[in-house]
N, C-alpha and C positions, 0 to 999 in steps of 0.2 A: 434541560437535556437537548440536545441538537436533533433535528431533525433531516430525513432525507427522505425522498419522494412519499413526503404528507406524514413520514411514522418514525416515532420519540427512538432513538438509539441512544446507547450508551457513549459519553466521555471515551473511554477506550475502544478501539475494535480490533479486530482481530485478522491477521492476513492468513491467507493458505497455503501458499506457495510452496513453504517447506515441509507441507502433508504428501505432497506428491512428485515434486520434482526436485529429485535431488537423487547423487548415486541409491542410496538404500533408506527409499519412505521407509516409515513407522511401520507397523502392524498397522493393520483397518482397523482394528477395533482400540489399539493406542491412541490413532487417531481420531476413534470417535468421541475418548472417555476427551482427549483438549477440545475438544467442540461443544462437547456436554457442558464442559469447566468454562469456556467462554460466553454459552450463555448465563449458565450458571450466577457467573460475576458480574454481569451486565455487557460484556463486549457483545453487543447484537450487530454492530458492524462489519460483516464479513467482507475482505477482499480476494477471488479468487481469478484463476485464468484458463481460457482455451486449451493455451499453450504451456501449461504449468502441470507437463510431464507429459508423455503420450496419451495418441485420442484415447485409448483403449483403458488409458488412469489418470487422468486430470483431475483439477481441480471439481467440473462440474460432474463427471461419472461419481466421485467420493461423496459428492452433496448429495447426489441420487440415491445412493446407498446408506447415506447417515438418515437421509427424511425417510427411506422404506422401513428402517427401527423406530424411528421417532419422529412421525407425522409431526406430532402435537408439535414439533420444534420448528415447524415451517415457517409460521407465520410469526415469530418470536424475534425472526433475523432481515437487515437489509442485505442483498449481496450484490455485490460489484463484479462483471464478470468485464477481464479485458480480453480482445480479441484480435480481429483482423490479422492474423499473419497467412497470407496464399500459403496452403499448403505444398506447393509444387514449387513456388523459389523460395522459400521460405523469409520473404519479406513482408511489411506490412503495404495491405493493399486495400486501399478503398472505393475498388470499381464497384459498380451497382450488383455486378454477380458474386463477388466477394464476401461484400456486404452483406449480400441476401445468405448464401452461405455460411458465416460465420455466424450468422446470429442464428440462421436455422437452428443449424447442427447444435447453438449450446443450448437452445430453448429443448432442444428433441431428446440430448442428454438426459435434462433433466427430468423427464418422461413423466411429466404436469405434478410432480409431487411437488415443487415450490415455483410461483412466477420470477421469473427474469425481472430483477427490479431495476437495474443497470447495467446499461452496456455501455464500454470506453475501447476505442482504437490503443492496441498500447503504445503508437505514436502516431503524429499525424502524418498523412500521405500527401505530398506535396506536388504528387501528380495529379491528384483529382480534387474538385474545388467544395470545401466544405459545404457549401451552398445543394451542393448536388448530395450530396453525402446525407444530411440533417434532413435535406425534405425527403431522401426515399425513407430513411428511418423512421421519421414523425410519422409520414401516412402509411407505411405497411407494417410498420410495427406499436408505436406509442399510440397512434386514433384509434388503433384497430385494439389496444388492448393485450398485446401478446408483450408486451416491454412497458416497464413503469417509466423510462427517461433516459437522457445521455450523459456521460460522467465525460471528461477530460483525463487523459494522461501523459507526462512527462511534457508537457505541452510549455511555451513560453507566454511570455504576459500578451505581447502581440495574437498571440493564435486565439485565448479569451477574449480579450476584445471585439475580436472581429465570428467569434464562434456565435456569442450570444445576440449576434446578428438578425442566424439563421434559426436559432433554437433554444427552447430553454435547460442553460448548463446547470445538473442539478450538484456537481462535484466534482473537482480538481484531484487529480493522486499526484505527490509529487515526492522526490527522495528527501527525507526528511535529515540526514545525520551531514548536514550541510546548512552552511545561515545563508548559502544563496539565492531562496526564496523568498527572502524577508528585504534584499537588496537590487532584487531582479525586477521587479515589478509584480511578479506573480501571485504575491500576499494581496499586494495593495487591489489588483486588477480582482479575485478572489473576495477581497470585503469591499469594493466599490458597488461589486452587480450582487452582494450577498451567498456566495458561493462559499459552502465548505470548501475546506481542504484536509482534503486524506493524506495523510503523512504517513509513509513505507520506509523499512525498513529504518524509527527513530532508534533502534538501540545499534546502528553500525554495523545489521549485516551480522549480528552477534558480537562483537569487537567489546560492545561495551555491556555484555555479561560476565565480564571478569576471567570467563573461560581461557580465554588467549592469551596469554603472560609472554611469551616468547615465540615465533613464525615456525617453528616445527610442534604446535600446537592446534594447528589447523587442521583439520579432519582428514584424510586421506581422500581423496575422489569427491571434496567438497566443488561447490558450484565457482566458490572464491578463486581457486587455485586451476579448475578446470577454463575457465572462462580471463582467467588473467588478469582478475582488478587491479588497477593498479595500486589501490590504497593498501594490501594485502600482497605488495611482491615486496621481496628481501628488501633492505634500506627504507623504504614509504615506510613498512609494518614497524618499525623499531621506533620510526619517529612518530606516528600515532599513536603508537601504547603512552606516550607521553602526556597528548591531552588526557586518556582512557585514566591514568595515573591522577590527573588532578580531579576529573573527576569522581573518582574513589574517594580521595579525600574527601569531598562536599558531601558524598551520600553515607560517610563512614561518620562523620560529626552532624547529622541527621539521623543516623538511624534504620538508612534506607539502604537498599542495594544500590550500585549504579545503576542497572537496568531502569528500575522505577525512577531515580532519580531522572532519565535523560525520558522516559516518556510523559512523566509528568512538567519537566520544563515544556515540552511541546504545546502538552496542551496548554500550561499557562499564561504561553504565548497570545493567547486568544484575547486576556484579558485589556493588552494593549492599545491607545488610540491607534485605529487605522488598520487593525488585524479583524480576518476574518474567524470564524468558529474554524479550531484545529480541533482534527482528530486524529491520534495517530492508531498504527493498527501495526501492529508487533505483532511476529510471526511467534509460533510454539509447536515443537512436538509432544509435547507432554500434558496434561493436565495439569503436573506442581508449576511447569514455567505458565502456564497463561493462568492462574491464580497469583505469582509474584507480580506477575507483568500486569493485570487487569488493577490492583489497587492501587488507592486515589490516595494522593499526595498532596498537601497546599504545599505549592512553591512561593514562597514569602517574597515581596518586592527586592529586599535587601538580598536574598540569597539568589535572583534572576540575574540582579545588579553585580553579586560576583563570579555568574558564569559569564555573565557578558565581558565583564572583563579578561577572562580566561582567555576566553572565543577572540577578541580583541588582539592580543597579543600572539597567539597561536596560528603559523598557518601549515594546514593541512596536505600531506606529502602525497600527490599522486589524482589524480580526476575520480570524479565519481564512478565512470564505467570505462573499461576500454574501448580504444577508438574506432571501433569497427560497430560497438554500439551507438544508436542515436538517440541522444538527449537534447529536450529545451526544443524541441518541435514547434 
């Protein structure tokens, strides 16, 4: 089982994001019965955020509210909280007030029913020197006990490098429905220094739950079409369903859905020379999706060896985010 600041989580985990930020969350209590269901199956890996939906319904207010039902579920789960975005330009900002800020507010959120086991910038600030950043962290928050440690996100192989400098990196988040991790350095730099890597969004953002068959399939007032991805605008979407296509086929002469199929290749990734422990953590609104999503799959060598080929031959219409996002930090 993989481990994250000292305690055994599950192969799978579990993202939050689309509990609360999105045109029209779930019900609260929709959303508690997939919480319920993710421990349930062993996803103890939580990912949530500051910024993942207003302060007033984020991801940590709905933690607050799920441990006030169910204490007993506190200490059951790791959770990743990302942060850092100034509320006032809405960038990410890693000055010492910021800082102190951002991690207040989500530890105060969570009004002591679960500790803040992880905290991650959700990109790096390239105005202020991590050096400075890691040591206000370590001593007002990880020596002093109010933080279990500091996680990495969207970050490039160079930023690791030079991170675990100043600190000890206890995990990597990085977008998963992409092999430019495994080419970038990022994998490698991640199993050099022994560092998970959390994989987001491995099933495509939803693409590859079979939902999407055609681009007026996309939800109304989705995050996809509000936010402009580009893998998700007219022409890109037509030529992605393509891969989504073949991979149906692999999980349909398996047995499996596609979903499980592409999060179970993630994790099998792992087993490779030179890969670190992959965890991916698929998002759910539902209880039936994080019970599909949460089961374990053996991905056979031979049937890795035929997505690779897939992957190989395929190339992918459109960037990971639009350009006004910033990726590879």
């Amino acid at each position: 089982m993989p481990l994250l600041v000292g305690k055994e989580v599950g192969p799978i985990g579990f993202g939050l994001m689309g509990l609360t930020w999105r045109a029209n969350p779930p019900p609260e209590e929709q959303a508690f019965e997939a919480m319920r269901a993710a421990i349930k199956n062993g996803s103890t890996c939580w990912n949530g955020g500051e910024f993942y939906g207003p302060s007033d319904y984020n991801s940590l207010v709905l933690l607050e509210r799920y441990f006030e039902k169910y204490p007993e579920d506190a200490e059951k789960i790791v959770i990743s909280i990302k942060g850092g975005l100034n509320p006032k330009t809405n960038k990410i900002d890693a000055s010492p007030e910021n800082t102190r800020r951002t991690i207040d507010d989500s530890i105060a959120q969570l009004k002591g029913r679960k500790k803040l086991d992880l905290f991650e910038f959700g990109r790096r600030d390239p105005a202020v020197s991590m050096e400075a950043t890691y040591d206000l962290i370590n001593k007002e928050y990880v020596q002093t006990g109010k933080l279990g440690g500091i996680s990495l996100s969207e970050v490039r192989a160079e930023t690791i490098h030079e991170a675990v400098k100043y600190t000890k990196v206890l995990a990597v988040e990085y977008h998963r429905f992409s092999t430019d991790v495994l080419e970038n350095g990022i994998a490698a730099a991640c199993a050099q220094y022994g560092i998970p890597l959390i994989a987001y969004s491995p099933i495509g953002r939803g693409m590859l739950t079979g939902e999407f068959k055609k681009f007026e399939d996309i939800p109304a007032g989705s995050l996809l079409t509000q936010f402009n991805f580009p893998r998700f605008q007219k022409g890109n979407f037509e030529i992605n369903l393509q891969l989504v296509e073949k991979v149906e086929a692999i999980a349909k002469k398996k047995g499996c859905t596609s979903a499980q199929l592409a999060i179970n290749w993630t994790r099998a990734l792992s087993r490779r020379p030179g890969m670190p422990t992959i965890i991916p953590i698929p998002g759910a609104t539902t209880a039936a999706r994080v019970e599909e999503n949460s089961k374990l799959i053996d991905i056979t060598d031979e049937e890795l060896e035929e997505i690779d080929a897939i992957l190989a031959k395929f190339t992918t219409a459109g960037e990971r985010y639009p350009a006004t996002v910033q990726t590879n930090t």
